[in-house]
KOLSE-49058 format. One record per residue (C-alpha): x, y, z; residue number from 1. Coordinates in pm, whole numbers. Each point is the difference from the previous one (the first is absolute). Example, Ala and Ser with C-alpha at 12.3 -4.5 7.8 and 13.67 -1.06 7.14 Angstrom:
[[1230 -450 780] 1]
[[137 344 -66] 2]
This chain:
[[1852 62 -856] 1]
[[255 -24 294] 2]
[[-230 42 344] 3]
[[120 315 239] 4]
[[158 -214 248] 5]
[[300 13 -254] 6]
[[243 257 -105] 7]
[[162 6 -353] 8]
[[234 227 152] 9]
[[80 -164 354] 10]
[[-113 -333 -41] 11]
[[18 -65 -412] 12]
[[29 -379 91] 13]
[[-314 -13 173] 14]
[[-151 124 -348] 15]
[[196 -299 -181] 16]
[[-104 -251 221] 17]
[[-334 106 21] 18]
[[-86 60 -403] 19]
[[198 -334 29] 20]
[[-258 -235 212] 21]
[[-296 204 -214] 22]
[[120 -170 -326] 23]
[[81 -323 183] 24]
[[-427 27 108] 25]
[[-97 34 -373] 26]
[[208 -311 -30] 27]
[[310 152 -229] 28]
[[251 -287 -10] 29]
[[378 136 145] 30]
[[166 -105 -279] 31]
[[-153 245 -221] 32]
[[184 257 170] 33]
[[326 -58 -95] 34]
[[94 313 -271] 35]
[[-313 170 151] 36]
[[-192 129 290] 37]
[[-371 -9 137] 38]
[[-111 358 -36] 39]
[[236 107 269] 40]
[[197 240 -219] 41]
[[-361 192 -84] 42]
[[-18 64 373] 43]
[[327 152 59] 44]
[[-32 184 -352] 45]
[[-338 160 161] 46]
[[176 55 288] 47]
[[235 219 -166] 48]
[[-236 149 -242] 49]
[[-238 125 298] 50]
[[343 115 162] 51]
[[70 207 -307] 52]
[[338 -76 -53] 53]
[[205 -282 214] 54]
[[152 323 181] 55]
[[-170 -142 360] 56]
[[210 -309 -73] 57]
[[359 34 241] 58]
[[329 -3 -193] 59]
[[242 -201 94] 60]
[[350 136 53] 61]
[[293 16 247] 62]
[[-234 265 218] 63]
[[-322 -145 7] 64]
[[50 -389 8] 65]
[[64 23 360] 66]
[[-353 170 59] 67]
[[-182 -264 -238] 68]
[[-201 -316 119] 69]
[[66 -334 -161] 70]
[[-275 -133 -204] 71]
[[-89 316 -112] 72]
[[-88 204 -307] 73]
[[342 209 -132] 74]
[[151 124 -356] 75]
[[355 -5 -73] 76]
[[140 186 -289] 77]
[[365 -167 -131] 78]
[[164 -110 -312] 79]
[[0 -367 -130] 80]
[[422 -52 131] 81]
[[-40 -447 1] 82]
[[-280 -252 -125] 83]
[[18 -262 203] 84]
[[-215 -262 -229] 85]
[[-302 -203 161] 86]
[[-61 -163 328] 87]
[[-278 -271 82] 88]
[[-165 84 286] 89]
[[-326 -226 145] 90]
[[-325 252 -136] 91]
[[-261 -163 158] 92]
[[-55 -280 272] 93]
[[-297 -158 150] 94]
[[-34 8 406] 95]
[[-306 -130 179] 96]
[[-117 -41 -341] 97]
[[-19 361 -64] 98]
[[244 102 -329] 99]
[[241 296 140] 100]
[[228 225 -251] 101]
[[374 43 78] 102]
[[-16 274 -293] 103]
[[148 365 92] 104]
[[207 -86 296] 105]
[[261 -222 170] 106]
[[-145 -247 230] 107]
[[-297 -199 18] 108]
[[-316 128 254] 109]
[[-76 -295 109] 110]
[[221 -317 62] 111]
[[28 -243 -319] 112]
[[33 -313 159] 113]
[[232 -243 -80] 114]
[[-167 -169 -320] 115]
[[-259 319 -113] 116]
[[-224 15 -312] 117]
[[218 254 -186] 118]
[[45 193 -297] 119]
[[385 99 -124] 120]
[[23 355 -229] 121]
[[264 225 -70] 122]
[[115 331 19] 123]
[[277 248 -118] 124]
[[288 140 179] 125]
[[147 353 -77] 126]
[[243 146 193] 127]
[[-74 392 36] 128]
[[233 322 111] 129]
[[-70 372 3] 130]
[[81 137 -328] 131]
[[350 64 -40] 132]
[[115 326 -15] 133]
[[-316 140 125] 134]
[[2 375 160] 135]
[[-156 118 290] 136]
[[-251 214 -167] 137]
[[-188 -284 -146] 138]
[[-42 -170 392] 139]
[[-206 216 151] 140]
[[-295 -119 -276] 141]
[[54 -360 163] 142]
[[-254 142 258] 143]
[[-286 90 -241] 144]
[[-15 -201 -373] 145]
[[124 267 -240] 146]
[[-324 -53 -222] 147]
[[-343 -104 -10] 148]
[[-36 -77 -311] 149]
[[207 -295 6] 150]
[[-31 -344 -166] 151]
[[10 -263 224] 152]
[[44 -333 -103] 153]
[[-179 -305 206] 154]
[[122 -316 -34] 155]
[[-308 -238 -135] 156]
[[-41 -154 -285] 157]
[[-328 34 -125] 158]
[[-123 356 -125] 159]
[[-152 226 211] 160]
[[-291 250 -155] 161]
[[97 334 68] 162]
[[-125 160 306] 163]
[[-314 271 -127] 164]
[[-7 286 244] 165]
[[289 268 -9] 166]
[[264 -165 271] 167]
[[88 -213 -322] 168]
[[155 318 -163] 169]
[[295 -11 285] 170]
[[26 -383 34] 171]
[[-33 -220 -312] 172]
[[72 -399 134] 173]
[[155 -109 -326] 174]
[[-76 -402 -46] 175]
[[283 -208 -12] 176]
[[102 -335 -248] 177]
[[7 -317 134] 178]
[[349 -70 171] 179]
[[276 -157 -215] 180]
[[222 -272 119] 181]
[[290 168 145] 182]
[[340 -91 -204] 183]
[[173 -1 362] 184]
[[100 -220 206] 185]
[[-312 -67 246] 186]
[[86 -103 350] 187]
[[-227 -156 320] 188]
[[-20 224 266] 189]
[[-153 -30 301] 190]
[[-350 120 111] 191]
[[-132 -290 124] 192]
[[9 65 387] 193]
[[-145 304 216] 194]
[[225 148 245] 195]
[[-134 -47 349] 196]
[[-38 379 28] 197]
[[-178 -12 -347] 198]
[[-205 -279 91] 199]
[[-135 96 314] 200]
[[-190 367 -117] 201]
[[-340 17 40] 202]
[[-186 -32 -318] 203]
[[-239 326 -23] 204]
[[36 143 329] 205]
[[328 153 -21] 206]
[[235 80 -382] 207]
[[134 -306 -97] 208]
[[353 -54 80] 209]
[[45 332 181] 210]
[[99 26 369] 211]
[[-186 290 233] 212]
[[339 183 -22] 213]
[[230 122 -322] 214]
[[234 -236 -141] 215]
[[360 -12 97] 216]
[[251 224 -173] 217]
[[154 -259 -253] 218]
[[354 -3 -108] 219]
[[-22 189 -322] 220]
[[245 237 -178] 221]
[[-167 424 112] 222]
[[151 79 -364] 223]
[[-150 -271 -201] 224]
[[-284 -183 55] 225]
[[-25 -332 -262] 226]
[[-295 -212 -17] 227]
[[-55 -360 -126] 228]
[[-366 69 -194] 229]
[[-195 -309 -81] 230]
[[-238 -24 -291] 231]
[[-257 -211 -60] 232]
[[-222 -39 -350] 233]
[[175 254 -200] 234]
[[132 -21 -361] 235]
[[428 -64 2] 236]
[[20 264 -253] 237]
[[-157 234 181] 238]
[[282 90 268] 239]
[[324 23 -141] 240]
[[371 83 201] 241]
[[106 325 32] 242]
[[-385 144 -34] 243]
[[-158 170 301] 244]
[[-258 -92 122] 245]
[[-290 132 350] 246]
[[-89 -311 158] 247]
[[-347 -9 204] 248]
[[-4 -333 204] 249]
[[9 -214 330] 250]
[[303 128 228] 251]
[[181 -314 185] 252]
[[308 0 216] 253]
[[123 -202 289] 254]
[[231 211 169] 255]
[[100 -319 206] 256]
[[42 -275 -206] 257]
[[-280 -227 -75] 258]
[[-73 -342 -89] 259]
[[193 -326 161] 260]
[[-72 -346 -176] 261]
[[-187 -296 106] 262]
[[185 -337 -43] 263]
[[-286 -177 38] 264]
[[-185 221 -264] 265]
[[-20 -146 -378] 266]
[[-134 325 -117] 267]
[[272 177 178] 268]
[[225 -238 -191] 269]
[[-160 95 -305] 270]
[[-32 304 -72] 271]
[[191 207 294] 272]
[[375 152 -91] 273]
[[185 223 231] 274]
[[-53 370 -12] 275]
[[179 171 -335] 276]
[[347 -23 123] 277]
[[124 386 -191] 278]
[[-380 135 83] 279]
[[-57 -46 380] 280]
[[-323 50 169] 281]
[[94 251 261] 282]
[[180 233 -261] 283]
[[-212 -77 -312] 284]
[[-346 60 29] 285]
[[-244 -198 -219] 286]
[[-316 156 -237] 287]
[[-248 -234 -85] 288]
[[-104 250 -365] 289]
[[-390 82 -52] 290]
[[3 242 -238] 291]
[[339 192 -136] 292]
[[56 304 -243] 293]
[[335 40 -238] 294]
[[80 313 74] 295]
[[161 277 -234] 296]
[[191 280 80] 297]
[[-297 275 17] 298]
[[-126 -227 290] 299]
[[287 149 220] 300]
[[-86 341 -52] 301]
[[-142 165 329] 302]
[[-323 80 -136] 303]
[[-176 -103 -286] 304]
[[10 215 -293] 305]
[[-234 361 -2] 306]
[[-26 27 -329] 307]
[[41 -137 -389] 308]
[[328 47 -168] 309]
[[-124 307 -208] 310]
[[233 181 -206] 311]
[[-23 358 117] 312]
[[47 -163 327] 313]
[[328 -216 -90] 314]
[[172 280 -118] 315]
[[-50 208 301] 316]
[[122 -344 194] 317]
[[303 -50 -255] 318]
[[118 349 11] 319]
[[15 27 360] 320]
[[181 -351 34] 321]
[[233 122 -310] 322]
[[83 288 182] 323]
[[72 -186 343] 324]
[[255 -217 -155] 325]
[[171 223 -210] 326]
[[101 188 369] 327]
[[69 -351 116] 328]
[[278 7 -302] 329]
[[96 334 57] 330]
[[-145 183 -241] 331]
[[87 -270 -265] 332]
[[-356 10 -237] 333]
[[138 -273 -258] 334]
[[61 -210 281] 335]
[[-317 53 182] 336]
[[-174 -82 -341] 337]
[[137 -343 -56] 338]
[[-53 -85 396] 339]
[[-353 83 -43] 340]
[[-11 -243 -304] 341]
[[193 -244 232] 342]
[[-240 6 303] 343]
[[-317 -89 -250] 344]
[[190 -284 -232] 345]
[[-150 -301 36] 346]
[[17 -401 -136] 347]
[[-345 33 -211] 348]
[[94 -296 -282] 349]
[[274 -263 -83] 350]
[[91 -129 -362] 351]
[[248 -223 24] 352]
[[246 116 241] 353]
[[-87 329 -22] 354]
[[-164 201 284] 355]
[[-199 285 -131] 356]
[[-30 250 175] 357]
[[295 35 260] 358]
[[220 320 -8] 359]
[[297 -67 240] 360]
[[158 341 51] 361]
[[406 54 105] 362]
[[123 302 124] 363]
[[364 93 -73] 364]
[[260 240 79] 365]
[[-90 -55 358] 366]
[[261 -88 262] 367]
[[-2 -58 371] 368]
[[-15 314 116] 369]
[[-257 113 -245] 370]
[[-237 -325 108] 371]
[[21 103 336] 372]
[[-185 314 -108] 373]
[[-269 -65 -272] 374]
[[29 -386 20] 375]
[[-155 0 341] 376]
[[-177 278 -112] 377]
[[-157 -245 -253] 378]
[[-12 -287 180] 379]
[[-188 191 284] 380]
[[-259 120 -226] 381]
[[-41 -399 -237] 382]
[[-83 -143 362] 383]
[[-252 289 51] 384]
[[-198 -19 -309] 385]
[[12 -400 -96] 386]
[[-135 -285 248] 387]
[[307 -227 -12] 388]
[[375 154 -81] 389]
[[320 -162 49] 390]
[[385 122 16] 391]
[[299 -198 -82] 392]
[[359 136 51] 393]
[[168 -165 -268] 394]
[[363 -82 81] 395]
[[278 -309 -40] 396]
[[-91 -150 341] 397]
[[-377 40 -43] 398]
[[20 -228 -355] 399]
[[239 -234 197] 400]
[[-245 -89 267] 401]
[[-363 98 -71] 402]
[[-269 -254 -59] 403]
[[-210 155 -305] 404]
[[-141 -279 -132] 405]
[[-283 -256 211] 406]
[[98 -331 49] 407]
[[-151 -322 64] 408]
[[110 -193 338] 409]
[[-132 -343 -37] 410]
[[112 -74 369] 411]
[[-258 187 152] 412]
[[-198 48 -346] 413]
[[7 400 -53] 414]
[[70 232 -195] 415]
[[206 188 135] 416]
[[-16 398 -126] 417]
[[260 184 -149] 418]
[[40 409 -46] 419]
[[-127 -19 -354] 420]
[[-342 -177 137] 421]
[[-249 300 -67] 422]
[[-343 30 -45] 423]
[[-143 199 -314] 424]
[[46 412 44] 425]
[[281 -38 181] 426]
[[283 299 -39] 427]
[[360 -76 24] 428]
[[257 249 19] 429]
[[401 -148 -95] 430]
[[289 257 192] 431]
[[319 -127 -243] 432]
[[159 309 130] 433]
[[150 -224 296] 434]
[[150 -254 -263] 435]
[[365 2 27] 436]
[[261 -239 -148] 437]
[[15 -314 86] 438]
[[-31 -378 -95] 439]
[[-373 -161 -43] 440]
[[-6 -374 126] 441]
[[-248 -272 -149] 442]
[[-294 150 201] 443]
[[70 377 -85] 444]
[[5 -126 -375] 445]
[[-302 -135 33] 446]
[[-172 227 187] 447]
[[170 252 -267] 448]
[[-200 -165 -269] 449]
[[-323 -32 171] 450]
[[4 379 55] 451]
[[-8 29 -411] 452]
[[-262 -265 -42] 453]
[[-203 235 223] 454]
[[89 275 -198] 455]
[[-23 -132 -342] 456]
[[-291 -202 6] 457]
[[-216 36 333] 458]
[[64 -375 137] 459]
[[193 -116 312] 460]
[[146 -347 13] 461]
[[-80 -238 253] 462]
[[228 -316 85] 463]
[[-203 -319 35] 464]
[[343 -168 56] 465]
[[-59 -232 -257] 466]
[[-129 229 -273] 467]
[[-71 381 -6] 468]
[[-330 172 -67] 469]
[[-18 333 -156] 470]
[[-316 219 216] 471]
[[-117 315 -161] 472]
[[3 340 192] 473]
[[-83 374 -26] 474]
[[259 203 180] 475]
[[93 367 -129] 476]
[[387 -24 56] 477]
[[181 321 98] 478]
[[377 41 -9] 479]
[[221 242 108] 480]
[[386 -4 -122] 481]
[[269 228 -107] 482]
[[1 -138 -364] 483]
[[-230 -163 -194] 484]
[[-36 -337 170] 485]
[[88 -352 -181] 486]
[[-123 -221 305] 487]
[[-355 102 -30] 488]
[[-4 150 -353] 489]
[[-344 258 4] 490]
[[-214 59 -270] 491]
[[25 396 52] 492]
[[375 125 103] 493]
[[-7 389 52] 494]
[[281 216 151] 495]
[[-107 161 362] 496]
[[9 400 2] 497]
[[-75 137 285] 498]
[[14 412 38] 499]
[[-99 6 369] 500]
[[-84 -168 316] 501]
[[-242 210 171] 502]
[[-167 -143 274] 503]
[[-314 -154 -32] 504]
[[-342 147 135] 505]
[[-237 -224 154] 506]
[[-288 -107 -185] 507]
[[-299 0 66] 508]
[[-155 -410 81] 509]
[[-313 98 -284] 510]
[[265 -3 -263] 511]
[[146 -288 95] 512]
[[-288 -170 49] 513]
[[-93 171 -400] 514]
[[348 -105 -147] 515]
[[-14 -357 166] 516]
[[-404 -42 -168] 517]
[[170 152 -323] 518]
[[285 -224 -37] 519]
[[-239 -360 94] 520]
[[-240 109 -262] 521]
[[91 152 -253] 522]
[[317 -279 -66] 523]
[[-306 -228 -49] 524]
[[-172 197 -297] 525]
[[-73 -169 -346] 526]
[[182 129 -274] 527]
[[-52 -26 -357] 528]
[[177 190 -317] 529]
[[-234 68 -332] 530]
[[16 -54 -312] 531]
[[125 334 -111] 532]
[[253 32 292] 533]
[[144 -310 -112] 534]
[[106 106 -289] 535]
[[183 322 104] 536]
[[212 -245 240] 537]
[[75 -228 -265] 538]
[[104 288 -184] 539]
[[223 188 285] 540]
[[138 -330 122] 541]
[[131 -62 -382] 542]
[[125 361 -32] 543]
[[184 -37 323] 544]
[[161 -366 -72] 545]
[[139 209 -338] 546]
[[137 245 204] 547]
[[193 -207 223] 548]
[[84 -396 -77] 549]
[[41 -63 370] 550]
[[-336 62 106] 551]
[[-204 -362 47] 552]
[[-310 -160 63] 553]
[[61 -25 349] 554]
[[46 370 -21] 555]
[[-344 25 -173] 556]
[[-171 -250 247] 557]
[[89 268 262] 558]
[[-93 337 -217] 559]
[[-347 -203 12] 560]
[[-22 -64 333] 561]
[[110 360 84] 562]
[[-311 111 -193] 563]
[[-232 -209 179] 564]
[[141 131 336] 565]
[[-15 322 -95] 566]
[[-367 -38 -119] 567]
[[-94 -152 351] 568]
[[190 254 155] 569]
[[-236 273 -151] 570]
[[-313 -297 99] 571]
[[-54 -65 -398] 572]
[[-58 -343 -155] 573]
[[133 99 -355] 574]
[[292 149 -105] 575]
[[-10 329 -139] 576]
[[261 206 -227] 577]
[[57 217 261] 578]
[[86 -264 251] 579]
[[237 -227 -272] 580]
[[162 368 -94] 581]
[[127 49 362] 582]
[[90 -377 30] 583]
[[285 78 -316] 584]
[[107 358 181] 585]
[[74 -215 326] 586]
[[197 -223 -190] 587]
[[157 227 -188] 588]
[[89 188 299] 589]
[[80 -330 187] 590]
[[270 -69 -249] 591]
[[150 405 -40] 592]
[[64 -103 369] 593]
[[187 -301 -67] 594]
[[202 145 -228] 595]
């Protein structure tokens, strides 16, 4: 175990090092390391165990990264924008004939010397932002973790038993696989000099790296805060773009520009590059990743959930939420009743090129006057109730010039993002009410077309310049237009009418806080249909496809995925005769309207 003198919270390189020189005394050979780690993940995992939860651990955003010490313990919560690949960087060196680890940070502690006994391993890159499109609501968690009972993952390869007492209940270390070879391009970057400010810190009297007084205010954007994470020992597969992620690591930034070269230095030669030309020190701050956690979207929620998704209590939920959107629509019920459907649609399969599950609603008969009223109306309440919402106004000009898809710059080698670059649970709503005539050039064409992939089949295409990559997604899409809308065709189309616009009252933040727990879990219940339900759909969707030749299976697929909704809605895993009855009235109501 780590002695007292260090801190896995101010001073979590003092723990490496030192867990470090212990397995160079049992006489561990360096290179064994490479892919894995010397028992220094157990001590931060007990660390945050004892903690009970990694809520001590600072956050690291526009507002507190001017407060936080360098070399210090900090979690950052973002979404997976770039993967950079791999970088070499020197793991371990001999000085004095003492082994010394490089591993979690920047710069060596002591100096190398020009021909040193060293070890070369490799780590991954991933360029990190806030999630996109994320409300305010959600940031106020970012001081306290959302949940205890959280799965953290710890990067290590070999398994770790299961810790026995009761702290293991709110923090399960999940062992990782050992670390593929990354398909990437690697590069050699440098870490193989100290910086003299690095170099000179005392080695246990005083934090490592840290100066008596708080670092300078770097050069960073207030609204956004990215941040270049680096992993080490964790499975490729296992962090994948567009996924979001809390990060719990070493905190590094150089507010004033860092390393110079050595001429006369062959490692220097070797193995150190200038600084990451798009990703510059004093306006990108580095993580060196412990441990990390995918999160989902109940981890935004402001507290963690009071209580199981019981029935009785769902309905209460539902019918309170029903009844605040359907003033939202003024007074429109039908409406309110497909919304509700909308909110909880989710991507839970694929066959083929089908997504199951999504139920992209558009709203007609509304014009700009009218989406002045109950689209901001709308809009207001989406960004209330779901972590991350976003609004396009769809017009000529918009298509001409916006950047949907990401594309690769191999200049600078990034990614960069596009509008369309959104992580899982993401909301978009689409105002075609400001479309007006006009002429589409090459890009509004194509941006025109990957509006209806979206749609149609949940994927956003990226340009690799030389080939283009289809990436999945899970967006609930949301339009607004005056008629039913052929850029992004829905898979519901019901006429808006409204027969009021009262005011709104305010609500009360418990039902908020209820509707936003309702809508994160019960979108995420199992669902199954038996045996003897089966057959009564079999038999109504054959009576209706007698009735009228122009229904389809597409129109089917959706009948079925309206009865699963509605079966969540009421928190039930299998669909009942009840619950498949009212899924044909809101059709057949759906359609009297379209009439």
């Amino acid at each position: 175990m780590v002695g007292p003198q260090y801190d896995c919270l101010a001073n979590p390189l003092g723990a490496v090092r030192s867990t470090f020189d212990k397995a160079m005394a049992s006489g561990s050979d360096p290179s064994a390391f490479n892919g894995s780690d010397w028992g220094v993940l157990d001590v931060f995992r007990q660390f945050l165990i004892d903690q009970g939860s990694p809520s001590q651990v600072p956050v690291l955003n526009p507002t507190t990264i001017g407060r936080i010490q360098p070399n210090t313990l900090v979690r950052f919560r973002g979404m997976i924008q770039d993967m950079l690949g791999n970088e070499f960087y020197v793991g371990a060196y001999k000085n004095d004939a003492v082994w010394r680890t490089n591993k979690f940070t920047d710069f060596p502690q002591f100096p190398m010397g020009e021909e040193p006994n060293m070890r070369i391993w490799e780590r991954r890159l991933l360029y990190c932002v806030p999630v996109p499109g994320q409300n305010s609501w959600t940031e106020s968690l970012s001081e306290v973790l959302p949940n205890g009972c959280m799965d953290w993952t710890s990067q290590q390869r070999e398994k770790r038993p299961r810790m026995d007492d009761d702290a293991s209940d709110h923090m399960d270390m999940v062992s990782d696989d050992e670390c593929k070879s990354s398909s990437c391009v690697k590069k050699m970057k440098g870490e193989g000099h100290a910086s003299p400010s690095s170099s000179s810190q005392s080695k246990d009297s005083k934090i490592e790296g840290t100066s008596s007084s708080m670092i300078k205010m770097p050069d960073v954007d207030r609204n956004s805060l990215p941040c270049l994470v680096k992993i080490y020992d964790c499975p490729e597969t296992e962090l994948k773009l567009n996924e979001i992620f809390e990060f719990i690591g070493v905190f590094t930034m150089n507010s004033e520009v860092t390393v110079a070269k050595e001429d006369n230095s062959e490692v220097s030669d070797s193995f150190f590059e200038d600084e990451l030309i798009s990703f510059p020190a004093n306006k990108v701050p580095r993580l060196h990743c412990l441990v990390h956690k995918k999160l989902e979207v109940h981890d935004f929620l402001p507290s963690s959930p009071m209580f199981e998704p019981k029935p009785h209590l769902v309905r209460e939920i539902r019918e309170s939420l029903l009844g605040h959107l359907t003033v939202i629509l003024g007074n429109d019920g039908i409406a309110a009743q497909f919304m509700l459907l909308h909110l909880l649609s989710k991507v839970h399969t694929r066959v083929d090129n089908v997504a199951v599950g999504k139920l992209s609603l558009n709203l007609t008969c509304l014009s700009k006057e009218s989406v002045s009223v109950f689209g901001n109306r709308l809009n207001h309440a989406v960004k209330n109730l779901l972590p991350f919402t976003h609004r396009i106004p769809l017009s000529v000009e918009y298509l001409n010039t916006a950047a949907l898809a990401p594309k690769k710059e191999y200049q600078t080698n990034r990614l960069v993002p596009g509008v369309l670059q959104l992580a899982e649970g993401s909301h978009l709503i689409i105002d075609e009410t400001k479309l007006e005539a006009g002429t589409l050039n090459s890009n509004g064409v194509e941006n025109t077309r990957l509006l209806k992939n979206l749609m149609e089949f949940q994927k956003v295409e990226y340009d690799f310049k030389y080939y283009k990559m289809d990436m999945t997604t899970d967006v609930q899409l949301l339009i607004f237009s005056e008629g039913k809308s052929n850029i992004v065709p829905a898979d519901l189309v019901i006429p808006f009418q409204p027969s009021s616009a009262d005011s709104i009252d305010a609500v009360p933040t418990e039902a908020i806080e209820a509707w936003r727990w309702y809508l994160a879990t019960v979108r995420s219940l199992p669902h199954s249909i038996e045996t003897e339900m089966q057959k009564v759909i079999e038999n109504d969707l054959v009576a209706a496809r007698q009735a009228d030749r122009s229904l389809g299976s597409q129109d089917f697929s959706r009948w079925l995925t309206m009865g699963r909704l509605i079966s969540a809605s009421f928190g039930e895993t299998t669909l009942s005769l009840e619950h498949w009855q009212m899924v044909k009235e809101m059709e057949r109501l759906r359609r009297e309207r379209l009439k």
